[in-house]
C-alpha positions in Angstrom: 14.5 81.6 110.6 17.2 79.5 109.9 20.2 79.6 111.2 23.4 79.3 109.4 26.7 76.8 110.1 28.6 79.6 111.7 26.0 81.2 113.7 25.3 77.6 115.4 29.0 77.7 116.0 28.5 81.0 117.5 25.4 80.3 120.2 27.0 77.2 120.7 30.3 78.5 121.9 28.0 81.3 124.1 26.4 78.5 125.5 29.8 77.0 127.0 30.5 80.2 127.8 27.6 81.2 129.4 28.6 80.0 133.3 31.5 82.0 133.1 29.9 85.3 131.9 27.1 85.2 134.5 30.0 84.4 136.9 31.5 87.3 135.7 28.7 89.2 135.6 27.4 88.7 139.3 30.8 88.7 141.1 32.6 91.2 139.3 31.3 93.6 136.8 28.4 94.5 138.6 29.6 94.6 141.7 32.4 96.5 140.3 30.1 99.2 139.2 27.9 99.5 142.6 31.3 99.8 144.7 32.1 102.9 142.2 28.6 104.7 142.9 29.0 103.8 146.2 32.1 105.0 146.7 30.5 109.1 145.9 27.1 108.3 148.7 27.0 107.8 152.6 26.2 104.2 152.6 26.2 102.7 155.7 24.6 99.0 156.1 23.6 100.0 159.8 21.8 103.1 158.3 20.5 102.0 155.0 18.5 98.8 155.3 15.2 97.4 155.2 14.3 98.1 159.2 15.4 101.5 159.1 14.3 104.0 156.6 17.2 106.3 156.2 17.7 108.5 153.3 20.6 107.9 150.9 22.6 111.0 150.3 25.1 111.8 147.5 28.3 112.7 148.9 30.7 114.0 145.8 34.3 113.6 146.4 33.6 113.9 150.4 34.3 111.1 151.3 37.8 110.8 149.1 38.9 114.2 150.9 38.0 112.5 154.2 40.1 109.8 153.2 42.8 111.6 152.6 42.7 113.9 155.4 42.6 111.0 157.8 45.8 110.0 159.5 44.8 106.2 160.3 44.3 106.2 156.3 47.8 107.0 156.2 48.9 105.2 158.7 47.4 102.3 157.0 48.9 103.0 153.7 52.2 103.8 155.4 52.1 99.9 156.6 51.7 98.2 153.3 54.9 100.0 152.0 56.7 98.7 155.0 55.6 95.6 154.4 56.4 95.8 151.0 60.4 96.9 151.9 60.7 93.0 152.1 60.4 92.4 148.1 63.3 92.7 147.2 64.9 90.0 149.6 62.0 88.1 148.5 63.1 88.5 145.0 67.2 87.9 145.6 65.8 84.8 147.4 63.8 83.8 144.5 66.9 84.5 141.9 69.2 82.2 144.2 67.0 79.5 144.6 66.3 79.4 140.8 70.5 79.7 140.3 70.7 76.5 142.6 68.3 74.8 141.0 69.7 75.6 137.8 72.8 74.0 138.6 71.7 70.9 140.7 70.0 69.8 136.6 73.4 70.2 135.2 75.1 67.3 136.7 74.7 64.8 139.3 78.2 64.7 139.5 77.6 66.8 142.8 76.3 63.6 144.8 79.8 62.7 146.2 80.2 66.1 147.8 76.3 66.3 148.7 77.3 62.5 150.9 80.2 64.1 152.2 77.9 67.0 153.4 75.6 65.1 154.9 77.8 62.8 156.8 79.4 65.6 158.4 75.9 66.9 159.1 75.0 63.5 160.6 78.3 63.3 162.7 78.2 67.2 163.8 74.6 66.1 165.2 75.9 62.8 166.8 78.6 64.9 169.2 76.1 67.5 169.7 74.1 64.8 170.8 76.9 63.4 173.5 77.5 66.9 174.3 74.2 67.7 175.7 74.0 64.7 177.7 71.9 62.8 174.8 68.4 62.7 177.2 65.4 63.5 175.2 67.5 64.4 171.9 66.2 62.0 169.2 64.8 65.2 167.1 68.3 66.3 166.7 69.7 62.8 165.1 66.1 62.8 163.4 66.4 66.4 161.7 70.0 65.6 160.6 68.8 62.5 158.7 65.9 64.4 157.4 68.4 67.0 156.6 70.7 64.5 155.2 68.0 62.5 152.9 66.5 65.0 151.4 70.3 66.7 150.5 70.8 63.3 148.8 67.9 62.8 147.3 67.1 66.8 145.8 70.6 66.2 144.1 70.0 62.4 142.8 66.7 63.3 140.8 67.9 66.6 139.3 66.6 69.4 141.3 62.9 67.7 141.0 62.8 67.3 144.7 64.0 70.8 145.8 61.8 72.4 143.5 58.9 70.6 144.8 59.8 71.8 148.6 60.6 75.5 147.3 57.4 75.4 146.0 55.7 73.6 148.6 54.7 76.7 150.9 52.2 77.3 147.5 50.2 74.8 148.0 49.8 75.2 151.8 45.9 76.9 152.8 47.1 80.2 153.4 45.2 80.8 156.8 46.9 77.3 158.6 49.9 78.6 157.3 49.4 81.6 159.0 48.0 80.0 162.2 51.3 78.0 162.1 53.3 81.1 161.7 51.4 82.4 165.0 52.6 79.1 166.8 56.0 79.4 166.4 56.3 83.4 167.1 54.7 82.6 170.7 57.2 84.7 173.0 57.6 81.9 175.5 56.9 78.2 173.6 57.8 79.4 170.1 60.6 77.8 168.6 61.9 81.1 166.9 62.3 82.6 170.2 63.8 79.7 172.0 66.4 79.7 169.3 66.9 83.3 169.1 67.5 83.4 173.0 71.0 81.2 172.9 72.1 83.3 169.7 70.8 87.0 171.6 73.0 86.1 175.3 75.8 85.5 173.1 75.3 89.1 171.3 75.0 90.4 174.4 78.3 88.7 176.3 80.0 90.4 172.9 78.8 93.7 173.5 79.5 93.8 177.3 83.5 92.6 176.5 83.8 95.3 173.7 81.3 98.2 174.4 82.7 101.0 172.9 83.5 99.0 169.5 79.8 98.0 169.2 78.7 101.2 170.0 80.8 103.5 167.8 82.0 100.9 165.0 78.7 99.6 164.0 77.1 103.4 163.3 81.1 104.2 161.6 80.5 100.9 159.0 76.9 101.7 158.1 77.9 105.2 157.5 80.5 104.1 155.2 78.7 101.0 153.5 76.4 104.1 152.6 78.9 106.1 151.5 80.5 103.6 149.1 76.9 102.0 148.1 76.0 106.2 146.7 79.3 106.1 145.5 78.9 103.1 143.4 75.5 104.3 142.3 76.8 107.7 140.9 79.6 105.9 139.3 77.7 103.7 137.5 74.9 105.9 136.3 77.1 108.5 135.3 78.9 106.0 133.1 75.1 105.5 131.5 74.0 108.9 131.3 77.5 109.9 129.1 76.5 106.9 126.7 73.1 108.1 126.4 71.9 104.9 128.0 70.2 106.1 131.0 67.6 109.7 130.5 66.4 111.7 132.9 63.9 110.0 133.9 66.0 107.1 135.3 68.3 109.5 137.3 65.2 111.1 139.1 64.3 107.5 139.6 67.6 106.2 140.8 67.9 109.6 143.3 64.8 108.3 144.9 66.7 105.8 147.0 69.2 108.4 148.2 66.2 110.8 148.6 64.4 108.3 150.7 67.4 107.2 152.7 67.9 110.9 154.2 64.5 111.2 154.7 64.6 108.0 156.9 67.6 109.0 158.4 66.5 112.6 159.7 62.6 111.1 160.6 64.1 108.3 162.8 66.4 111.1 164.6 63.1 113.1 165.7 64.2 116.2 163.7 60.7 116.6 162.2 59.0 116.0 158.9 59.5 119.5 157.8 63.3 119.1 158.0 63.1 115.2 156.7 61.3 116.1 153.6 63.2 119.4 153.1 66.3 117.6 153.6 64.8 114.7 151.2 63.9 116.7 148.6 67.0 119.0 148.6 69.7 115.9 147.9 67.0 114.7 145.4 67.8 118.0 143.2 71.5 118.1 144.2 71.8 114.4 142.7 69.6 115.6 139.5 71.8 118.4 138.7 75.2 116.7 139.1 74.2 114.3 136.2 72.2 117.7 134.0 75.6 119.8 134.2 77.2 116.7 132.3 76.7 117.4 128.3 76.1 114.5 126.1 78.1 113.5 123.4 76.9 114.9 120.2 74.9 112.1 117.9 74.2 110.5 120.8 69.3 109.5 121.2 68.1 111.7 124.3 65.4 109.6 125.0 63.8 110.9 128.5 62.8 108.1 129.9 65.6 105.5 128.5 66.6 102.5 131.5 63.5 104.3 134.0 62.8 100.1 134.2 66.1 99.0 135.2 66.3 101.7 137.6 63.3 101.1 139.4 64.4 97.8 140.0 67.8 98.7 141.3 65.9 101.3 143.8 63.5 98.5 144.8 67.1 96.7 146.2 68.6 99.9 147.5 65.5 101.6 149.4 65.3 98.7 152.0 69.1 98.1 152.2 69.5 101.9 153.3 67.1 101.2 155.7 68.6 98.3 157.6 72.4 100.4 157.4 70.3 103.3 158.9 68.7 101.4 161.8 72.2 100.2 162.2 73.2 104.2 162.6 70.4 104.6 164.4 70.5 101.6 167.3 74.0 101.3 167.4 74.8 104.0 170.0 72.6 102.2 172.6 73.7 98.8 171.6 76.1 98.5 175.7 73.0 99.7 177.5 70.6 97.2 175.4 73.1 94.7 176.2 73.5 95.5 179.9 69.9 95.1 180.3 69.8 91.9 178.8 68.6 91.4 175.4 65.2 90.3 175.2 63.7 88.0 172.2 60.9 89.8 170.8 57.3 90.0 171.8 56.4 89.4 168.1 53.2 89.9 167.3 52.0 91.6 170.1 54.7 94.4 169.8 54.2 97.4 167.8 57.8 98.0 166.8 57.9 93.9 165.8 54.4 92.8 163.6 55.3 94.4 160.8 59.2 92.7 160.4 57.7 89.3 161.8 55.0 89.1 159.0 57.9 90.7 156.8 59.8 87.3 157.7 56.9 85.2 157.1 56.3 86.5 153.5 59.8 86.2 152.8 59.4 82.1 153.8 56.5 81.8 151.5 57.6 83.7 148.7 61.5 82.3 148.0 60.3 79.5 146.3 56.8 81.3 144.5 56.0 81.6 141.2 59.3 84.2 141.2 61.0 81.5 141.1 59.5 79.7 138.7 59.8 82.4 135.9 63.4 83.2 137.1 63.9 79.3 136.2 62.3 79.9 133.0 64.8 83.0 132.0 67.7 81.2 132.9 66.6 78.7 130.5 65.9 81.2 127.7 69.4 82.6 128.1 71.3 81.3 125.1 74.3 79.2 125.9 76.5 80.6 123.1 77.2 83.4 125.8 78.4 81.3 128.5 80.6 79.5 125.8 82.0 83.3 124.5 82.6 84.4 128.0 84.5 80.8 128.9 86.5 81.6 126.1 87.6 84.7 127.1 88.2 83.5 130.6 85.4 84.8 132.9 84.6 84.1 136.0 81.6 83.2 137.9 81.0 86.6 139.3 81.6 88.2 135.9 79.4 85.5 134.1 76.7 85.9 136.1 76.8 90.5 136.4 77.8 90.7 132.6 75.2 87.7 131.5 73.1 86.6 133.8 71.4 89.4 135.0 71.4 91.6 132.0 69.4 88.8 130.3 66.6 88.2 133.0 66.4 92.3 133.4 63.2 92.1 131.8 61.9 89.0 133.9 63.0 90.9 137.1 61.5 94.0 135.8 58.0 91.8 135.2 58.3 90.4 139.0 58.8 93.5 140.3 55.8 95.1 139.2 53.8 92.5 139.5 55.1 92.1 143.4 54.3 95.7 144.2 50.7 95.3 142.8 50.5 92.3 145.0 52.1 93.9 148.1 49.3 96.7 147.1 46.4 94.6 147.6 47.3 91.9 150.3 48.1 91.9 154.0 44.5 90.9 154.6 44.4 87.4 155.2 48.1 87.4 157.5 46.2 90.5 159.9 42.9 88.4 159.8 44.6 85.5 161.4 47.3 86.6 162.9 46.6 90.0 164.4 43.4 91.3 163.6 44.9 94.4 162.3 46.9 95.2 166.0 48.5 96.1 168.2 47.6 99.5 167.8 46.8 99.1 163.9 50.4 98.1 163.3 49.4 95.7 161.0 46.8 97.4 159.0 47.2 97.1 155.4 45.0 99.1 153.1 43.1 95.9 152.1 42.1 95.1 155.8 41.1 98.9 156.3 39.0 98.4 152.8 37.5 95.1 154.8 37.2 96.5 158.2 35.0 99.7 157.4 32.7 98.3 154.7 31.8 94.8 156.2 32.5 95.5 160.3 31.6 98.9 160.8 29.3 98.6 157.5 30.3 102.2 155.9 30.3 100.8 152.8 30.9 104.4 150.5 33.8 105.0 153.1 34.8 101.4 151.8 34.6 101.8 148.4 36.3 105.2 148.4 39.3 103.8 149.6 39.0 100.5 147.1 39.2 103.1 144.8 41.7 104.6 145.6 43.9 101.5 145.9 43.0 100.8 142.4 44.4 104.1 141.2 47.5 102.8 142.8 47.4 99.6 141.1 46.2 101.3 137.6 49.4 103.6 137.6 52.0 100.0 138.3 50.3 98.8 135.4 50.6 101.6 132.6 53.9 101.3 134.2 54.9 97.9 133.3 52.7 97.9 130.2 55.0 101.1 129.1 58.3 100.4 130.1 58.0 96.6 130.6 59.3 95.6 128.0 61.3 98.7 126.4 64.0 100.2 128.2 64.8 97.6 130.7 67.6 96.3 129.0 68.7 98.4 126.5 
């Protein structure tokens, strides 16, 4: 049989191909489809193997409800959101660094004050140097050059050089970075505690000369930075819902933040989950209804789910801000006694209150300068510049600029990054609690990926496994009909 032109084309283009279907084929479809019938048997390597002949049972849904009826399950999923309250500072990060980068390409006309920077850097380091007796000091007149060249030189070539140390933790193996990371949060050589000492006595010699203002202003200003933050939220998406531009959809959305904050609040006082989730779900339908009682103009679309995107995104930011102005509620009463104790720098990693925030911090190091930043360089590029021009015309400033511009134009980009950094948050944690903590102290720092890891190729209950990888990838299925549906609609209308 002969063959024709195109079907030569054809079995020639398979034949490049082929490596990457049989790739394909043997690392992920198949084994794709073996971890879904495993996940509905009682596979266990220890049990079912060639030295032990052990029957192979098919479980249903058991082990699913077993999942879920677990509490370390929970617990485990429980610590991946935690550790996924850090996105959003991960994502303002991003945003600023692109916006200084952005502005470093404009003009180099920002060398002169970049000098005048540095020498002040270089002298500031010189006096500090006298100060301290200058024994043993190079590394401070060393770090202030270092600090000083590359100031000069990021601004001299454009940006090129800042981009390429923004980016730079990308290209770093993840587990020495990780191993480094472990280094420097050793409670007594670590540099982030030996820092953190000088900064904590002084926090504490504050506290000790004004007790009562510590311990009854700080709970009195996170109250009311609350207050005025829910304020500011109604406000604003009242203004939205009476021009039609937010539906019902979004306001749920947006009372999940408030919802969540209360539930916080009441949990971390000890007044039970009954009460926390009553109370939670209470202020959820109080918020609901004071937007529902509100008529719409007539004429006006009544779209349900109409700015859901932009609202997740602005929940994303307000979630773990109400936390931190709730721990400050929460700490501040004992703030003199902490202080009269002393106030010890943490036992990082080996502290069950302090894993979670110190790989929090070390995520939020590596992912500034990520690919976030990257496509937040590419939206600002996009943005067209007859907008800047209009809004110099008409006299605005840099903050107005930037809330009226700026950031209605890269909605959608932030909207993208979001997603996509919850599906990520969803699926790692493994390597950090490989190398840093092996899932400890007391699970802490279990992520549902290392739980995944941990049962199917330690304790070799492979179904168990695969249940729960399938279950993560019902989580991850549901962000992506997400940002497939609304990615691209409703985020800036």
């Amino acid at each position: 049989m002969k063959l024709t032109s195109r079907s030569k084309g054809l079995l020639a283009g398979l034949l490049f191909l082929l490596p990457n279907i049989l790739g394909f084929l043997a690392f992920t479809l198949v084994p794709l489809v073996m971890s879904f019938g495993m996940a509905f048997t009682n596979w266990d390597f220890l049990k079912h193997n060639m030295f032990r002949d052990v029957p192979l049972h098919f479980m249903g849904l058991d082990n699913f409800l077993r999942l879920l009826r677990s509490a370390d399950f929970w617990l485990y999923l429980g610590n991946t959101f935690y550790l996924m309250l850090g996105l959003p500072f991960a994502m303002a990060g991003s945003l600023g660094a692109a916006l200084l980068l952005s502005r470093v390409e404009k003009g180099r006309r920002l060398i002169m004050p970049a000098m005048i920077v540095a020498t002040v850097v270089l002298v500031a380091s010189a006096l500090g140097m006298v100060w301290l007796g200058a024994s043993a000091r190079a590394m401070w007149m060393l770090f202030a050059l270092l600090i000083a060249s590359v100031l000069v030189a990021g601004v001299s070539t454009g940006g090129t050089l800042y981009r390429t140390m923004f980016y730079l933790p990308n290209f770093t193996a993840g587990v020495a970075t990780f191993v480094l990371w472990k280094k420097l949060y050793n409670p007594d050589t670590g540099p982030v505690n030996m820092g953190l000492g000088w900064l904590l006595d002084g926090v504490a010699g504050a506290i000790k000369l004004m007790p009562a203002v510590f311990a009854h202003g700080v709970p009195v200003i996170c109250t009311l930075l609350i207050v005025a933050v829910t304020i500011w939220h109604w406000r604003r998406l009242r203004r939205l819902w009476d021009d039609s531009e937010a539906g019902i959809a979004a306001i749920v959305g947006a009372g999940v933040s408030l919802a969540a904050a209360v539930f916080f609040l009441l949990s971390w006082e000890g007044l039970g989950a009954s009460l926390a989730w009553g109370a939670a779900a209470l202020g959820l339908i109080v918020w609901v209804m004071s937007f529902a009682r509100r008529p719409r103009p007539w004429g006006k679309p009544k779209a349900s789910d109409k700015g859901l995107g932009t609202e997740v995104a602005v929940a994303m930011v307000l979630i773990p801000l109400f936390m931190l102005l709730i721990a400050g509620i929460v700490v501040g009463p004992g703030l003199p006694a902490a202080a009269a104790a002393g106030i010890p720098a943490p036992n990082w990693l080996a502290d069950y209150e302090w894993a979670k925030p110190a790989m929090m911090i070390m995520m939020l190091w590596a992912a500034i300068g990520s690919n976030n930043m990257i496509l937040y360089l590419a939206g600002l590029s996009s943005i067209p510049p007859e907008l800047y021009e209009a809004a110099d015309m008409d006299g605005a400033s840099p903050t107005q600029r930037f809330w009226n511009i700026t950031w209605p134009q890269l909605a959608p980009v932030t909207f993208f990054i979001a997603i996509m950094s919850v599906i990520g948050g969803l699926q790692g944690g493994f390597e950090m609690a490989r190398a840093m903590t092996q899932g400890g102290p007391a699970g802490s720092t279990t992520t549902l990926a290392y739980f995944i890891y941990s049962e199917g190729f330690q304790n070799g209950r492979m179904g168990y496994a695969s249940a729960a990888a399938w279950i993560l990838f019902l989580f991850v299925f549901v962000l992506s009909v997400f940002n497939f549906r609304y990615g691209n609609r409703h985020v800036n209308d």
